[in-house]
C-alpha positions as CSV (number, residue, x, y, z in Angstrom):
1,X,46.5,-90.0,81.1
2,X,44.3,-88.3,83.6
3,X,46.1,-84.9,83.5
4,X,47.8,-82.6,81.4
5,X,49.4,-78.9,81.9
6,X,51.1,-76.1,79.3
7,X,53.9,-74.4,80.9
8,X,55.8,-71.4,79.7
9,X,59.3,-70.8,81.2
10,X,62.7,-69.7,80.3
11,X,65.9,-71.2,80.3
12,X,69.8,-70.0,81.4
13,X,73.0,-70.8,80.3
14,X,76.2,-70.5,79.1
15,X,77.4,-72.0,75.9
16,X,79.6,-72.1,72.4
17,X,77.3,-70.6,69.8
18,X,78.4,-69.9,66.1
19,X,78.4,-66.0,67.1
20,X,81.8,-66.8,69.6
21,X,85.1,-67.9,68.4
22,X,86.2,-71.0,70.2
23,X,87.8,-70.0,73.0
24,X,91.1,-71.3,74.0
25,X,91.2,-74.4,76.2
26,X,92.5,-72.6,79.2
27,X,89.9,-70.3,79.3
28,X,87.4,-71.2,81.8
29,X,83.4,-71.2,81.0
30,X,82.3,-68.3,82.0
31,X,83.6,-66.6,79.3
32,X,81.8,-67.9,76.9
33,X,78.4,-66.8,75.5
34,X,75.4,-66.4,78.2
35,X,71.9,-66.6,76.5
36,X,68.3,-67.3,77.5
37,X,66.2,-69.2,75.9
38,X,62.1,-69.3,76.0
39,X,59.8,-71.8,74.9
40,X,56.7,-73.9,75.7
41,X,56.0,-77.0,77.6
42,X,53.2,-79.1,77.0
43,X,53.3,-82.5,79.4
44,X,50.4,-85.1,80.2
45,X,51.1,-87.0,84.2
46,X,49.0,-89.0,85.9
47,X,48.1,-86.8,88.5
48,X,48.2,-83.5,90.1
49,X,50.5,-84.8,92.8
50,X,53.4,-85.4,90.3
51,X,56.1,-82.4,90.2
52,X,56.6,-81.0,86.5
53,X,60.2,-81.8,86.6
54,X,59.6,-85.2,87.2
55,X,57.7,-85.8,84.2
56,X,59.4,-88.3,82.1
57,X,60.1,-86.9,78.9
58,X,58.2,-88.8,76.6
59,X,55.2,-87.4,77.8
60,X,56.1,-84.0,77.0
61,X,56.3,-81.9,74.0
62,X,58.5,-78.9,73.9
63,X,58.6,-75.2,71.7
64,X,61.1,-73.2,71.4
65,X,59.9,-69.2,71.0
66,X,61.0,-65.8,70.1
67,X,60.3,-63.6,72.9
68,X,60.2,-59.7,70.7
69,X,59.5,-56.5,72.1
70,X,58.8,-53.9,70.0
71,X,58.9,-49.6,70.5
72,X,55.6,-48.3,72.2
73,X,54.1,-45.9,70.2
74,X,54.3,-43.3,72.5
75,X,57.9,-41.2,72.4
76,X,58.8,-40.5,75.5
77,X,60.4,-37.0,76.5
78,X,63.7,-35.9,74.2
79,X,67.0,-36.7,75.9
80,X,69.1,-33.9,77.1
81,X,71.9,-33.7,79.1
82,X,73.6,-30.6,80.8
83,X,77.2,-30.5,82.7
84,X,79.5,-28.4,84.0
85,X,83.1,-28.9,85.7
86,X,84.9,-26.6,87.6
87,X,88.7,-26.7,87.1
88,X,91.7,-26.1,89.0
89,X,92.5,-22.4,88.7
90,X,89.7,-21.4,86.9
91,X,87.3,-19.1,88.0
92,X,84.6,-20.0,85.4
93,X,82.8,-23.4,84.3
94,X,83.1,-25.4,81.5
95,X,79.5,-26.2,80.2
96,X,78.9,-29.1,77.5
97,X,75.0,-29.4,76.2
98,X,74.0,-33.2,74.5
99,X,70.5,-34.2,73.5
100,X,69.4,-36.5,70.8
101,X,66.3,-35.3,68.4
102,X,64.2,-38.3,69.6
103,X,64.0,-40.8,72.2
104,X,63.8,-44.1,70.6
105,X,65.7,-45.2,67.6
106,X,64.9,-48.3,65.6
107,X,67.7,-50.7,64.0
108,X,69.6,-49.1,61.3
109,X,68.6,-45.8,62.2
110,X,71.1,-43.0,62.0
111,X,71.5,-41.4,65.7
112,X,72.1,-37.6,65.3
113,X,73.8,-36.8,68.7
114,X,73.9,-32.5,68.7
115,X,76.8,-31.0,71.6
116,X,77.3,-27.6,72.6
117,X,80.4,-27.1,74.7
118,X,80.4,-23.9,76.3
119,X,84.4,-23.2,77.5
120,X,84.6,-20.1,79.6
121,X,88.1,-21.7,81.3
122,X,91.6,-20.7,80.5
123,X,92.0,-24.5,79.4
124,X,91.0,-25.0,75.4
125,X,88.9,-28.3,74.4
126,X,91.2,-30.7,72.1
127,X,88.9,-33.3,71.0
128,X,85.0,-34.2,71.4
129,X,84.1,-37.7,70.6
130,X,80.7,-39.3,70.9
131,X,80.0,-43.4,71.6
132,X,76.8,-45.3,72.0
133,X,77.2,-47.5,74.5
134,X,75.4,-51.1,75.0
135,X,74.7,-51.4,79.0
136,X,74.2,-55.5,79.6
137,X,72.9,-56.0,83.1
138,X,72.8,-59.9,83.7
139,X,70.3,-61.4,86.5
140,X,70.4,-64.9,85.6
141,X,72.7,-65.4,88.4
142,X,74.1,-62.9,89.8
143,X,73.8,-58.6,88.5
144,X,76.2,-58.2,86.8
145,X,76.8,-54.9,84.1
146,X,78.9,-55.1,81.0
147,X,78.8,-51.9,79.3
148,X,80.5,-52.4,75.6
149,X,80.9,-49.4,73.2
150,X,79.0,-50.3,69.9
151,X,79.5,-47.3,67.3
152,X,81.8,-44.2,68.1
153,X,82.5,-41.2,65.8
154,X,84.7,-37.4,66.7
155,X,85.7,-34.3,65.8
156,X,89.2,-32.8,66.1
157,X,87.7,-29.0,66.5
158,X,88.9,-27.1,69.0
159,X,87.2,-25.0,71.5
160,X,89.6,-22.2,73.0
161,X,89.2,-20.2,75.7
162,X,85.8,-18.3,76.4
163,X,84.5,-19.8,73.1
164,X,81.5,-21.9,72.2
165,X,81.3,-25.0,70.1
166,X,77.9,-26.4,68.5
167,X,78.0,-29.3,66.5
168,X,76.5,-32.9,65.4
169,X,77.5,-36.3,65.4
170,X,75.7,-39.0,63.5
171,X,75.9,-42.5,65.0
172,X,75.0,-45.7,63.3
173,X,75.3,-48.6,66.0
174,X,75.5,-51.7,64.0
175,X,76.1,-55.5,64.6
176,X,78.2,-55.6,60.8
177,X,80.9,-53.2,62.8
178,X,80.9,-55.5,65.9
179,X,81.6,-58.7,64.6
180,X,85.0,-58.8,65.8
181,X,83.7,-57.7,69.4
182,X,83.2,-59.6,71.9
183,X,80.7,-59.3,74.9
184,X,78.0,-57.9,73.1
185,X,74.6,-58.5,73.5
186,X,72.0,-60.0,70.5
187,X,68.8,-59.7,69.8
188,X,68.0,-64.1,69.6
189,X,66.2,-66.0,66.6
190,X,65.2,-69.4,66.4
191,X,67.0,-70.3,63.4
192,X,71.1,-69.9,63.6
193,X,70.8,-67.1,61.2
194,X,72.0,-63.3,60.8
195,X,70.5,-60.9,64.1
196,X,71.3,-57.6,65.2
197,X,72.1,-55.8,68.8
198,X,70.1,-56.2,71.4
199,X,67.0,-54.4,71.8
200,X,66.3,-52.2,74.8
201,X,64.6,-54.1,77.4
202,X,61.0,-53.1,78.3
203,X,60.3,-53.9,81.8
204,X,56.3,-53.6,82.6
205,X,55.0,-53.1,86.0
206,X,54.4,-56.0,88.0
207,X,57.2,-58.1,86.1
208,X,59.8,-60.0,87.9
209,X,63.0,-58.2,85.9
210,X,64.8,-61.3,86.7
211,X,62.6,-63.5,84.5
212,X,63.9,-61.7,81.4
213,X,67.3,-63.0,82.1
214,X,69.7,-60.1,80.6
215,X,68.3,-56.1,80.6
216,X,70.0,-54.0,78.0
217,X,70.1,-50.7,77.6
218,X,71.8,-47.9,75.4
219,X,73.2,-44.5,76.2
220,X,75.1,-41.6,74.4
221,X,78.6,-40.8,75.6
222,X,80.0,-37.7,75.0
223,X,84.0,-37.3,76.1
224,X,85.8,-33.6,76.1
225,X,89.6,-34.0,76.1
226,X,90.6,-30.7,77.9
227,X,94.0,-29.4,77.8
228,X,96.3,-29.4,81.1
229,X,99.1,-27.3,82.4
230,X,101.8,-28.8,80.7
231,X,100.3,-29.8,77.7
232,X,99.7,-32.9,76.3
233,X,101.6,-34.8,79.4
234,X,98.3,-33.9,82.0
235,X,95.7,-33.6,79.1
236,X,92.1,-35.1,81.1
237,X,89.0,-36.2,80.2
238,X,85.4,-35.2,81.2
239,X,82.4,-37.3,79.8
240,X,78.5,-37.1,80.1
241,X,76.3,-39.8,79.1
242,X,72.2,-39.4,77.3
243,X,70.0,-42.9,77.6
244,X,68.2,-43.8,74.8
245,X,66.1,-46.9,73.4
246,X,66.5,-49.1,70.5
247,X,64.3,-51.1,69.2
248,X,62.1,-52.4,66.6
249,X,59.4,-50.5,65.2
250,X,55.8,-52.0,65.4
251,X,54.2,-54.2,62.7
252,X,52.6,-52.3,60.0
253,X,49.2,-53.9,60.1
254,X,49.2,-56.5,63.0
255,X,46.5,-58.3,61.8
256,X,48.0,-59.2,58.5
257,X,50.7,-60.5,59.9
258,X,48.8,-62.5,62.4
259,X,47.5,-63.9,59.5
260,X,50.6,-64.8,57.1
261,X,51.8,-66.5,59.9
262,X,49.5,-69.5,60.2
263,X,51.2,-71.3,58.1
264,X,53.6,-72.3,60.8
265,X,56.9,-74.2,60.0
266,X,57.9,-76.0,63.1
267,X,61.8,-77.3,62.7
268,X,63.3,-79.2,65.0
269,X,65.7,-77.0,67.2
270,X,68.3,-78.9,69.2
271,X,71.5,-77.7,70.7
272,X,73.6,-80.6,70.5
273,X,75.1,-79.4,67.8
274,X,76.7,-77.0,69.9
275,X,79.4,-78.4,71.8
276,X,79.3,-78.4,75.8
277,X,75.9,-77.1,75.7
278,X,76.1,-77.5,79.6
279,X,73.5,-79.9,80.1
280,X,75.0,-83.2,78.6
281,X,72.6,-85.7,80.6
282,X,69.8,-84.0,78.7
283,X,71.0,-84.2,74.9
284,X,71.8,-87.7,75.8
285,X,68.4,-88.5,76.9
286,X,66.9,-86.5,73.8
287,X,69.5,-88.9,71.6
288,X,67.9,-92.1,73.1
289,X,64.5,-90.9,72.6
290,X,64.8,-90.1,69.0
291,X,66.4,-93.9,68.5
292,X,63.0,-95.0,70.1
């Protein structure tokens, strides 16, 4: 052994996990759960000549990793939203107002979402309803967005005509009211235990965004159901939407966690318990080399 490297990379795919029902057989694969994995490659060769991938597999060692981003400790500015629509017929605007108290929110954390709709139409204001809405943008292959709604609360107050409406909404986006759901994005762990949504993704300067694999993002909907001519029969909708962040907060004393944490507990991680993992050359492979 005359040379050796550490690599760090991330991994692709799509696969049955224990958070997706088993879809029926019909259903083709890409609509089952995408993930990405991370983890570290150690590998001895014989020289600098040989390609990584080439590597035969008994001279490696592999780690799976948990790849966490946690809230900066800097806010940013407060979210605020201003709109106004002009309607048929109607010589004045109707205004509606949303911010949000603060700009990131951690897990768990009650969202407190204040609207002021300002209606100086003839038309009166039937409903206001708020959602928080998880924004999934995939670049493992392709970019594509799969926005999901995650918590939703609303008020059946009524703004009439050349009235004004303030009021607050407190949103809860939780993964225990979106296990029925599917599409939604999770934060990963390395055991197959209990997670939570996906945190926002951070995306430095200087980073190649399509390393991280999925970017998520959250944002504040705010829909006005305005009254039509004829009543219920050409009712319409107007919406404005608030980006936020949520995340985890950052470790209490760093230091001491750095330090509880040397007593690692390395498990073996494999996927082929997972049916149709998508590579099933390389859980053979891993098969014969644990019979060796």
């Amino acid at each position: 052994m005359s040379f050796s490297r550490l690599h760090f990379f991330r991994r692709g795919g799509c696969w049955k996990s224990h958070r997706c029902r088993d879809p029926p057989p019909f259903q083709p694969r890409h609509v089952w759960c995408c993930g990405v994995d991370f983890e570290v490659k150690a590998f001895a060769r014989d020289s600098a000549e040989e390609k990584a991938d080439k590597v035969p597999r008994k001279s490696s060692v592999r780690l799976l990793i948990r790849k966490v981003q946690h809230a900066p400790t800097k806010m940013g500015p407060q979210p605020r939203a201003d709109t106004a629509w002009q309607f048929f017929m109607s010589d004045k605007p109707l205004h509606l107002a949303v911010s949000l108290n603060k700009e990131i929110y951690f897990h768990g954390e009650p969202i407190l979402v204040t609207i002021t709709v300002t209606n100086n139409t003839e038309k009166t204001v039937k409903k206001i309803k708020a959602l928080v809405e998880q924004v999934a943008n995939v670049v493992l292959y392709s970019s594509d967005y799969y926005t999901k709604p995650v918590a939703q609360e609303e008020t059946q107050e009524k703004v009439p005509p050349n009235s004004t409406l303030t009021t607050t909404l407190t949103l809860v986006p939780l993964l225990a009211n979106n296990r029925e759901r599917r599409g939604i994005a999770l934060d990963g762990k390395i055991k197959h235990e209990d997670t939570n949504l996906a945190s926002s993704t951070i995306i430095k300067e200087g980073i190649d965004r399509t390393v991280l694999g999925i970017l998520v993002s959250y944002q504040i909907k705010v829909k006005l159901t305005v009254s039509g001519f004829l009543g219920e029969l050409t009712s319409s909708e107007v919406a404005t939407e608030v980006p936020f962040r949520l995340m985890h907060p950052q470790p209490e004393d760093p230091a001491k966690e750095s330090f509880q944490n040397e007593n690692l507990v390395f498990e073996e991680f494999a996927r082929q318990n997972l049916k149709d993992s998508g590579d099933p050359e390389e859980g053979k492979k891993d098969q014969e080399a644990g019979d060796e």
